[in-house]
N, CA, C and O atoms as a Maestro MAE file, in Angstrom:
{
 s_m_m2io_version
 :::
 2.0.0
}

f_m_ct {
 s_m_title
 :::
 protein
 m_atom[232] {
  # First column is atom index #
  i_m_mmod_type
  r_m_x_coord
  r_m_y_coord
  r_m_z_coord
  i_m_residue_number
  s_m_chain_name
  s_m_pdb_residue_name
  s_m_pdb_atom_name
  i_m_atomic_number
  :::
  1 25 3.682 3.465 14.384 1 A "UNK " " N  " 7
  2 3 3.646 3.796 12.979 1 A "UNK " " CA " 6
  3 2 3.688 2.538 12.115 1 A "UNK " " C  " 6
  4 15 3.096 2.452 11.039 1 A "UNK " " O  " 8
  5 25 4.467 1.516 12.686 2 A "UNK " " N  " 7
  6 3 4.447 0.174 12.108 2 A "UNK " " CA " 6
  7 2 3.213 -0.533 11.491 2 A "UNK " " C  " 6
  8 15 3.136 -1.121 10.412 2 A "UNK " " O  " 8
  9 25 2.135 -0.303 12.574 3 A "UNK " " N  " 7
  10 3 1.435 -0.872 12.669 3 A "UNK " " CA " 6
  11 2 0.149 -0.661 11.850 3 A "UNK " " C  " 6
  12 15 -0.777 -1.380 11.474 3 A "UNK " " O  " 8
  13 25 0.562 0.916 11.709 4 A "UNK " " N  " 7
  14 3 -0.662 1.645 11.135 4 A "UNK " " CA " 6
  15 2 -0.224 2.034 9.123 4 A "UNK " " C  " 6
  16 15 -0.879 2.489 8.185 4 A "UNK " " O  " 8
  17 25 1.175 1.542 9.293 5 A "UNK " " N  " 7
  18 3 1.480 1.658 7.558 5 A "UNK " " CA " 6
  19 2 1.154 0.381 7.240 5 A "UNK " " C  " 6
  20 15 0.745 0.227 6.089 5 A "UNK " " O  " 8
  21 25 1.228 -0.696 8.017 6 A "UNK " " N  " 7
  22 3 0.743 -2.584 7.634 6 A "UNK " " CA " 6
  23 2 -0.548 -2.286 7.421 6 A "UNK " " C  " 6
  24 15 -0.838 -2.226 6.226 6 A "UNK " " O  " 8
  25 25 -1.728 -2.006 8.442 7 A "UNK " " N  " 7
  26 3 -3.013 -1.673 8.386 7 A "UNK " " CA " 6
  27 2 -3.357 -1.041 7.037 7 A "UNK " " C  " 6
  28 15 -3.882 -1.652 6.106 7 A "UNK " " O  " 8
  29 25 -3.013 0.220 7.031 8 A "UNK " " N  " 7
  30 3 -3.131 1.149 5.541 8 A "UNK " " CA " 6
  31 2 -2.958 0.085 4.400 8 A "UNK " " C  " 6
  32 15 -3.876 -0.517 3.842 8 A "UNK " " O  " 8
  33 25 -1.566 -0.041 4.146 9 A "UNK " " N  " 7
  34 3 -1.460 -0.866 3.035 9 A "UNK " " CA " 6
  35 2 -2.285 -1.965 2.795 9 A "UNK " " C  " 6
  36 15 -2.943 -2.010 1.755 9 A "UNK " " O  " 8
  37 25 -2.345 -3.062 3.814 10 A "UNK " " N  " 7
  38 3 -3.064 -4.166 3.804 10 A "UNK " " CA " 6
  39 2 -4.545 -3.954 2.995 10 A "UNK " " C  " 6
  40 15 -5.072 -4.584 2.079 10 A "UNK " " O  " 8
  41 25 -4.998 -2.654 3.850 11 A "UNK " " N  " 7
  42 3 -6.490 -2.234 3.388 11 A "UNK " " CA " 6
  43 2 -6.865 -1.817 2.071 11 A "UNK " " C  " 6
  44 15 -7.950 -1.804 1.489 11 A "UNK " " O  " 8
  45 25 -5.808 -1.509 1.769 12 A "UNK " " N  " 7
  46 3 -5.299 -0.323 0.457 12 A "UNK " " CA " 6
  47 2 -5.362 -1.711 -0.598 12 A "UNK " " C  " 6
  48 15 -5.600 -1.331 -1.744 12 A "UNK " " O  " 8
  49 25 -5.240 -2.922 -0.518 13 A "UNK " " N  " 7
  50 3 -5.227 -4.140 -1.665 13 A "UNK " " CA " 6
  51 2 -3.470 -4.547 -1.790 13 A "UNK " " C  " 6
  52 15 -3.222 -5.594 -2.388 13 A "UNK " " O  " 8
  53 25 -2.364 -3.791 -1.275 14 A "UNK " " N  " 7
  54 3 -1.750 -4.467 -1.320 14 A "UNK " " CA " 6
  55 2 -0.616 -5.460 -0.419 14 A "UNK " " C  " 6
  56 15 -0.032 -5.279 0.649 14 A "UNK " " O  " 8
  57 25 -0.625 -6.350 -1.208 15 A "UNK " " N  " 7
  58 3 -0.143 -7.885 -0.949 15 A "UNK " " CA " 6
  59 2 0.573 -7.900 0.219 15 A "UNK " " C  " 6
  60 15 1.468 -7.067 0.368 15 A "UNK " " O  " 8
  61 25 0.275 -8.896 1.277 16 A "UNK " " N  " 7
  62 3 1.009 -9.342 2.581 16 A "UNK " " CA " 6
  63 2 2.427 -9.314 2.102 16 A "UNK " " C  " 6
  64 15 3.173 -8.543 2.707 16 A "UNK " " O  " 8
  65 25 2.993 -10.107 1.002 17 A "UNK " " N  " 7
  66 3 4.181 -10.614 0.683 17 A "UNK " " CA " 6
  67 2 4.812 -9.293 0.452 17 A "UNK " " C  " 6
  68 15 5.960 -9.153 0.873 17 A "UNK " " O  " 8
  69 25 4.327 -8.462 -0.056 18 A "UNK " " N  " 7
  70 3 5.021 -6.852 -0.653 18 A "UNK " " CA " 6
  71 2 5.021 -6.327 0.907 18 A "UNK " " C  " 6
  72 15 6.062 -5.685 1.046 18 A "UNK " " O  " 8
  73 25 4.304 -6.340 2.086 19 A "UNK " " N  " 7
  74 3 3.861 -5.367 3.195 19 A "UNK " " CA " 6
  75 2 5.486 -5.758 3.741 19 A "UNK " " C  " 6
  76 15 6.442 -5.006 3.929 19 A "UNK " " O  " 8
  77 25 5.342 -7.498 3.931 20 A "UNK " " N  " 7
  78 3 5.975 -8.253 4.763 20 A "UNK " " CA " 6
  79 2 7.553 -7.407 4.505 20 A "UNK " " C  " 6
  80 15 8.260 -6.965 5.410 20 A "UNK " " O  " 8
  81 25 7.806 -7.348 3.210 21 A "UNK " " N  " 7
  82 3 9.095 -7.357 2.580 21 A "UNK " " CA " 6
  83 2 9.764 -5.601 2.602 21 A "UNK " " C  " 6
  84 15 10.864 -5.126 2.321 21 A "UNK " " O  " 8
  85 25 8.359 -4.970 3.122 22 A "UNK " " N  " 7
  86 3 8.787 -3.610 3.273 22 A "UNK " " CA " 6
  87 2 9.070 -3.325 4.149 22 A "UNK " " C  " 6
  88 15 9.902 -2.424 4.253 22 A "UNK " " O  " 8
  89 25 8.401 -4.090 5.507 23 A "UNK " " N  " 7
  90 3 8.968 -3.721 6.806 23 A "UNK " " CA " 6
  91 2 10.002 -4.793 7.271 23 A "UNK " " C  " 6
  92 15 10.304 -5.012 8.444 23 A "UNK " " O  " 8
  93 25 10.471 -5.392 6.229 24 A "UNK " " N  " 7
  94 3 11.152 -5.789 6.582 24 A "UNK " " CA " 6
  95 2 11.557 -7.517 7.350 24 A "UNK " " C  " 6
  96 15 12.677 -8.006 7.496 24 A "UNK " " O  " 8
  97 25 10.301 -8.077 7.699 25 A "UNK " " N  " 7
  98 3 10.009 -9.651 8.076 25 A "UNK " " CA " 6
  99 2 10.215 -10.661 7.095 25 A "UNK " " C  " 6
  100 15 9.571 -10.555 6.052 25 A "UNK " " O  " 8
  101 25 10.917 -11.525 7.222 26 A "UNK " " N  " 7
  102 3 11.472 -12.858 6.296 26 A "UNK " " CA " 6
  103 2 10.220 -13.704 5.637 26 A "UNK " " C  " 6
  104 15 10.320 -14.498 4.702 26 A "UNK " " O  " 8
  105 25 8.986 -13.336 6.364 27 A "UNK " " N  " 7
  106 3 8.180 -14.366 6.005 27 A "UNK " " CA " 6
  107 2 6.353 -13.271 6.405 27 A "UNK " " C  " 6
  108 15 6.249 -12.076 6.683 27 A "UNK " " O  " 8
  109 25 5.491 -14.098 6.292 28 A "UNK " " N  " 7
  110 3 4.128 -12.810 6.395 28 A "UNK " " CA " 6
  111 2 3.890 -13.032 7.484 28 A "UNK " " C  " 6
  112 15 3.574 -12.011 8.094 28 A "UNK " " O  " 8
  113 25 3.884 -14.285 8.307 29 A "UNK " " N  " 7
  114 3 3.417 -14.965 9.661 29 A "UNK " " CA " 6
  115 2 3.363 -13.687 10.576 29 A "UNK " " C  " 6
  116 15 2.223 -13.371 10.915 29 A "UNK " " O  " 8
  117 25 4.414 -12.873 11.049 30 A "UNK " " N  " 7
  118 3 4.465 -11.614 12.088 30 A "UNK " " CA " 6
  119 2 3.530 -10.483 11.281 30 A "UNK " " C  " 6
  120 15 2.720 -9.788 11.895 30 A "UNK " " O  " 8
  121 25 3.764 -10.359 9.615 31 A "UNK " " N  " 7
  122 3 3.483 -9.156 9.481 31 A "UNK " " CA " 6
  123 2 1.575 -9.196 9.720 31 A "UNK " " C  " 6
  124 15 0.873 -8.236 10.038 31 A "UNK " " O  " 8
  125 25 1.202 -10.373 9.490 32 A "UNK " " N  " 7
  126 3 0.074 -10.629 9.607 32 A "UNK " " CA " 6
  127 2 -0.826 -10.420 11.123 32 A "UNK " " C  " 6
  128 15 -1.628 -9.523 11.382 32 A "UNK " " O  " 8
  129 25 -0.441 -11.433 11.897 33 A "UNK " " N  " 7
  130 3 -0.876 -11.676 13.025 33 A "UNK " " CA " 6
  131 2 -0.099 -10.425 14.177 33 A "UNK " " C  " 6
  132 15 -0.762 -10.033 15.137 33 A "UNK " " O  " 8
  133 25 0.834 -10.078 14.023 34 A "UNK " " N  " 7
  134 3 1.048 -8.984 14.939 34 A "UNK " " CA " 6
  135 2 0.776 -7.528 14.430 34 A "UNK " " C  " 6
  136 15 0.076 -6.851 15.183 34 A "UNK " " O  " 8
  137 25 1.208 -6.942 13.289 35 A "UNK " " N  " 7
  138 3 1.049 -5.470 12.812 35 A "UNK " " CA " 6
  139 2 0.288 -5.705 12.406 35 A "UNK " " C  " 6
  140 15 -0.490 -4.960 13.000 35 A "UNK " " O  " 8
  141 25 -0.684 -6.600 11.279 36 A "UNK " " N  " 7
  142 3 -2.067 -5.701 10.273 36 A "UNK " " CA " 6
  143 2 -2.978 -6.206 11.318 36 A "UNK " " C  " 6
  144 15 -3.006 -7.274 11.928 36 A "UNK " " O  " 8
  145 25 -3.879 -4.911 11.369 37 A "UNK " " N  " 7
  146 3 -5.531 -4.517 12.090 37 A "UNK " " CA " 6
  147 2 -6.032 -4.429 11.082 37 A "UNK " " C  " 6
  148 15 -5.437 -4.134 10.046 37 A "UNK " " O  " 8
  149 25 -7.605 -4.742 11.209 38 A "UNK " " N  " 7
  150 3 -8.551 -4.189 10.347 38 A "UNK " " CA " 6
  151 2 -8.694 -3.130 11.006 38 A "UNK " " C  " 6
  152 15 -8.879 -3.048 12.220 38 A "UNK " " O  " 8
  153 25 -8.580 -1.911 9.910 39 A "UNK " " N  " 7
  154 3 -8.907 -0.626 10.353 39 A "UNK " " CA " 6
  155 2 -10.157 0.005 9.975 39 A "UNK " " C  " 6
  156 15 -10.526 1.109 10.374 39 A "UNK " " O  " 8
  157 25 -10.902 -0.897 9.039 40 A "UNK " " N  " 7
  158 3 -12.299 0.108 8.409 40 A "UNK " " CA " 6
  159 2 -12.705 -0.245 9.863 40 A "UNK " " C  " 6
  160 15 -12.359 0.479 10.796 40 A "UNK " " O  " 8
  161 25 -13.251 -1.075 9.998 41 A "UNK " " N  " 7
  162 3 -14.594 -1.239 11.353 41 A "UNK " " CA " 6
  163 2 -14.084 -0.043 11.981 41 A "UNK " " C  " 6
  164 15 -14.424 0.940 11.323 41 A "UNK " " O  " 8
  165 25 -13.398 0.256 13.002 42 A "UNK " " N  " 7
  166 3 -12.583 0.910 13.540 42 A "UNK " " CA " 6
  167 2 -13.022 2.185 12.811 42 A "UNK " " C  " 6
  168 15 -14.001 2.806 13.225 42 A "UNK " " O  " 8
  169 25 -12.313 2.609 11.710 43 A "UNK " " N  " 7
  170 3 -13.051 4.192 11.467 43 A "UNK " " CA " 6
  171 2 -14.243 4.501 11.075 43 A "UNK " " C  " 6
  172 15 -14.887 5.546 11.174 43 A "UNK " " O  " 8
  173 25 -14.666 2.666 10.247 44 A "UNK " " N  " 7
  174 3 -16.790 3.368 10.309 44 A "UNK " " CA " 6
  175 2 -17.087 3.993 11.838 44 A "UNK " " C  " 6
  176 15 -17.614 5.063 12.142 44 A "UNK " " O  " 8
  177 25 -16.450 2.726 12.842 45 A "UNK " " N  " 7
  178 3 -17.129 3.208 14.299 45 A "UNK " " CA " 6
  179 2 -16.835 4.802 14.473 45 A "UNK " " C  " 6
  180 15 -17.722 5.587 14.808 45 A "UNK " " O  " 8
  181 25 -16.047 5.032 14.319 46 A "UNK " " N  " 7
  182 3 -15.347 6.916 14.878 46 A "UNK " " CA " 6
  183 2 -16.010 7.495 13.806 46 A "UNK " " C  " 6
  184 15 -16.409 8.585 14.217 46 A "UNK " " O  " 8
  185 25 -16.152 7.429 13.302 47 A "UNK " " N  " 7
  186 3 -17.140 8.248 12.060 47 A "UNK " " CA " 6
  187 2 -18.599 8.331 11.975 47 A "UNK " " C  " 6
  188 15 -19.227 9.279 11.503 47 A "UNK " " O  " 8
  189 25 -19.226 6.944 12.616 48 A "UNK " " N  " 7
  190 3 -20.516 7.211 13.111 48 A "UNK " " CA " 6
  191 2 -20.554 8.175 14.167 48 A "UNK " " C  " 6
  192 15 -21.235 9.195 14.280 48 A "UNK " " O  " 8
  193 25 -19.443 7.512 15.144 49 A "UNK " " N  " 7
  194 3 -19.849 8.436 16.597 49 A "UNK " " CA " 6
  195 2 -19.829 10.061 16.172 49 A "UNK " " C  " 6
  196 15 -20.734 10.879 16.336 49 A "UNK " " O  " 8
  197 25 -18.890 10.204 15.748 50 A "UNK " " N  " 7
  198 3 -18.338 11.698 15.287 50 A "UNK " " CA " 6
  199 2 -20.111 12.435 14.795 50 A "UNK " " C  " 6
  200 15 -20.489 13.503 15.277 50 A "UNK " " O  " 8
  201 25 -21.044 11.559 13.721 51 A "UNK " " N  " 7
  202 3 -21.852 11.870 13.105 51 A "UNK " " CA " 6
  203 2 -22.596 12.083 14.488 51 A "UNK " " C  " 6
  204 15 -23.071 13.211 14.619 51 A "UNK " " O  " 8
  205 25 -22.743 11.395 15.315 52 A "UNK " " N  " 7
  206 3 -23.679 11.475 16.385 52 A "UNK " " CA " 6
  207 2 -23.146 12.926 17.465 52 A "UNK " " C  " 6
  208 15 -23.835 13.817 17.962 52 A "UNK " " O  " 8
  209 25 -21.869 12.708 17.526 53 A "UNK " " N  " 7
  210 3 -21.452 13.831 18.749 53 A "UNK " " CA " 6
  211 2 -22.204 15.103 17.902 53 A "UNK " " C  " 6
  212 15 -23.119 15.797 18.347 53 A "UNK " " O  " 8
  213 25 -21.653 15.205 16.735 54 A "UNK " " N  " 7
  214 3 -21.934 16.474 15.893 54 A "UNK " " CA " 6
  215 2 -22.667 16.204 14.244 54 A "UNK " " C  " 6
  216 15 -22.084 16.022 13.176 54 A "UNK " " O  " 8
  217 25 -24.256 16.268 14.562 55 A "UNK " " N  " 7
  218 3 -24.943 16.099 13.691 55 A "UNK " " CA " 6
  219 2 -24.812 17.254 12.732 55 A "UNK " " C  " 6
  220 15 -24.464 18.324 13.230 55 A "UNK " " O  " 8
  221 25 -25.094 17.194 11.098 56 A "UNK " " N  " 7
  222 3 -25.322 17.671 10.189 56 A "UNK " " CA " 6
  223 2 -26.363 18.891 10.942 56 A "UNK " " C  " 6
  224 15 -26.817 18.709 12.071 56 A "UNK " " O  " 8
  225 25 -26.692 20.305 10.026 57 A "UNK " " N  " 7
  226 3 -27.603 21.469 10.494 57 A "UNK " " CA " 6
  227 2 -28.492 20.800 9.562 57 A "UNK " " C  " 6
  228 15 -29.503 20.502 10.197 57 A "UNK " " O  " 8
  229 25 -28.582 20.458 8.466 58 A "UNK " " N  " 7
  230 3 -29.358 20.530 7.940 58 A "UNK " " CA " 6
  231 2 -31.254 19.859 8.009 58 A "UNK " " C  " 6
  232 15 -32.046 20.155 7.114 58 A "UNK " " O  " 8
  :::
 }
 m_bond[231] {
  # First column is bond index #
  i_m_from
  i_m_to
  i_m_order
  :::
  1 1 2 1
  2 2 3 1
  3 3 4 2
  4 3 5 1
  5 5 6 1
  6 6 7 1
  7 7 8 2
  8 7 9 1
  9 9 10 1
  10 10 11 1
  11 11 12 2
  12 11 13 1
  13 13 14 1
  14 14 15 1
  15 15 16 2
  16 15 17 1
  17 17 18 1
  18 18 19 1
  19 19 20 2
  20 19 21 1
  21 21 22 1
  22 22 23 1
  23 23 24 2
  24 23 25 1
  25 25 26 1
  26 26 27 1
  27 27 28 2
  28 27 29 1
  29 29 30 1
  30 30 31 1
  31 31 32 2
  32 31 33 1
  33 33 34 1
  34 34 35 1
  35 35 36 2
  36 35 37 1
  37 37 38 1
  38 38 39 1
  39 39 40 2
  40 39 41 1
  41 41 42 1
  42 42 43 1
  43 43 44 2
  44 43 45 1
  45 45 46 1
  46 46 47 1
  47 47 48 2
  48 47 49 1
  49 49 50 1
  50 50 51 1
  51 51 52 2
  52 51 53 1
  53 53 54 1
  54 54 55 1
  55 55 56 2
  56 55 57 1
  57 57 58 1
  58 58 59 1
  59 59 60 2
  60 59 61 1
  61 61 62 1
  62 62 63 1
  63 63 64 2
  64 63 65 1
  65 65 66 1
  66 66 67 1
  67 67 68 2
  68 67 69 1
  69 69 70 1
  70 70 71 1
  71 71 72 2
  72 71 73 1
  73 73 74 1
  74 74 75 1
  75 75 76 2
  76 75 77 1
  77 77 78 1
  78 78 79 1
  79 79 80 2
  80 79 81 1
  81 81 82 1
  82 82 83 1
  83 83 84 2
  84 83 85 1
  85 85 86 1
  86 86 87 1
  87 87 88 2
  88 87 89 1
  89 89 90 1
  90 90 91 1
  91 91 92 2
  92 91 93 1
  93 93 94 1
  94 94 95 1
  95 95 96 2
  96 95 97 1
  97 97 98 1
  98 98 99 1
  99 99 100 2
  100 99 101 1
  101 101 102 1
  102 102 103 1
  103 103 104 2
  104 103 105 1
  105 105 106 1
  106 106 107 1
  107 107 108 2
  108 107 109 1
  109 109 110 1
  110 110 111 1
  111 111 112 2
  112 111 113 1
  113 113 114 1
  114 114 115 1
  115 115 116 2
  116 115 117 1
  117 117 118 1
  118 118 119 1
  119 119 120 2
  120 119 121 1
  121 121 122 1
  122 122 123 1
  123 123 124 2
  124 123 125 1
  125 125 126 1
  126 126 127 1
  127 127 128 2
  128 127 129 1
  129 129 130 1
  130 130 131 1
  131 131 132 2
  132 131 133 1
  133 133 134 1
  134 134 135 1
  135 135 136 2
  136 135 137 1
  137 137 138 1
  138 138 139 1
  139 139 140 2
  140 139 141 1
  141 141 142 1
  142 142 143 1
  143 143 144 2
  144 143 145 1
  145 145 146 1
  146 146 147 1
  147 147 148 2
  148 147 149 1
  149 149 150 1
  150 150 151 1
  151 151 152 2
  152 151 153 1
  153 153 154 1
  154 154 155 1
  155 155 156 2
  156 155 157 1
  157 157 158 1
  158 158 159 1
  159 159 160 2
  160 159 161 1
  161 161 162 1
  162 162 163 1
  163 163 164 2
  164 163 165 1
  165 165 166 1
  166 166 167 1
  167 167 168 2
  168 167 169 1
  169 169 170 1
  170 170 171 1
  171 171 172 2
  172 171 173 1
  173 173 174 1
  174 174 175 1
  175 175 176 2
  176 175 177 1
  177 177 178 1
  178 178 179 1
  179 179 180 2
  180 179 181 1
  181 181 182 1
  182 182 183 1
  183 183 184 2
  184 183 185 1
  185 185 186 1
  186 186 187 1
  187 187 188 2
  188 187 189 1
  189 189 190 1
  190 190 191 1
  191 191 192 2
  192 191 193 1
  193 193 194 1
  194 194 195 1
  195 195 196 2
  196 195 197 1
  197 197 198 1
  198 198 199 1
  199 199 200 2
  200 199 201 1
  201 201 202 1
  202 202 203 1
  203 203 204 2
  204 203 205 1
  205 205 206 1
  206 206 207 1
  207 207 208 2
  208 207 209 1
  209 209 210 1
  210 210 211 1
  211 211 212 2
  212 211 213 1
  213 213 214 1
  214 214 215 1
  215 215 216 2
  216 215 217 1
  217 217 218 1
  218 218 219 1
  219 219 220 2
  220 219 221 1
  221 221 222 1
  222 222 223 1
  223 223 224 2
  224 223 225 1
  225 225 226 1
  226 226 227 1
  227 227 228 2
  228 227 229 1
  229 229 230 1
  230 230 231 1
  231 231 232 2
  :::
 }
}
C-alpha cells in the first residue's frame, strides 16, 4: 500500500518533500528511489491489453 499511495501521489503533482513527510522518511532519498513507480506506463500497458483481450462491439 506504501508503495502504491507514493506512486498515486507522486503522479497526482504532488511534491516528493510533502510524499516524503507523509510516510513518514526524514529526507526524499528512500521515498524516491524505493516506494515511487511510475505508474502511467504500467496502466496505459493494462489498458491497452484489456482493449485488445476485449474489443469495443462497435
Amino acid at each position: 500500500m506504501r508503495h502504491s499511495f507514493v506512486s498515486v501521489l507522486s503522479a497526482s503533482g504532488v511534491t516528493l518533500e510533502d510524499i516524503a513527510r507523509l510516510v513518514g522518511h526524514s529526507s526524499t532519498t528512500v521515498t524516491e528511489t524505493v516506494y515511487r513507480h511510475q505508474i502511467v506506463p504500467v496502466m496505459q500497458h493494462a489498458a491497452i491489453t484489456m482493449n485488445d483481450i476485449f474489443p469495443s462491439a462497435s
